[in-house]
C-alpha positions in Angstrom: 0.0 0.0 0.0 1.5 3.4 -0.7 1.4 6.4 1.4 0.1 9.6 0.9 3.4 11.3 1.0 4.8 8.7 -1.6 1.4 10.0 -3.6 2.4 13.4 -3.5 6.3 13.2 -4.1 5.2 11.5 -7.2 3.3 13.7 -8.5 5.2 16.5 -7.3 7.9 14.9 -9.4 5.8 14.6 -12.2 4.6 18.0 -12.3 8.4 19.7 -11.8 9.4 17.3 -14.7 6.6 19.2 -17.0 7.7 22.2 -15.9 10.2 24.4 -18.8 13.9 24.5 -17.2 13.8 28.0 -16.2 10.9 27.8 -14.3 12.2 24.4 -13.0 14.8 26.4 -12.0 13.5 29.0 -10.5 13.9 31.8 -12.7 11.3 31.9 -15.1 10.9 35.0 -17.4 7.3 35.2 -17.6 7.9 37.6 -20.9 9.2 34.2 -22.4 12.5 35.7 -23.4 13.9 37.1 -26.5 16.8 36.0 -28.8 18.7 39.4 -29.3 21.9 40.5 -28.1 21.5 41.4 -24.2 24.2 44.2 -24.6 21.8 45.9 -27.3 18.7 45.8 -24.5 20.9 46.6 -21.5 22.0 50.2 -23.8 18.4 50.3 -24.6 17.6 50.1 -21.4 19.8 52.9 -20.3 18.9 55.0 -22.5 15.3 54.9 -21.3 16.5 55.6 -17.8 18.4 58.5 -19.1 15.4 60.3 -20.5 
């Protein structure tokens, strides 16, 4: 007979092995990211403070 916990650990396994990696992680970028050049949005970025 299994346990409640072992119930749970399972599917708490299951649902972190569903999960993307950087939310696995932790760190999830709930904007979903871009492909560009970070240098190019950190400038950006500055810029926009600067004004």
């Amino acid at each position: 007979m299994t346990s409640p916990d072992d119930d749970r650990q399972a599917r708490a396994k299951q649902h972190v092995e569903q999960l993307p990696a950087e939310t696995a992680l932790g760190n999830a970028d709930p904007a979903g990211g871009v492909d560009e050049d970070p240098k190019i949005l950190d400038r950006a970025a500055e810029e926009e403070r600067q004004k």
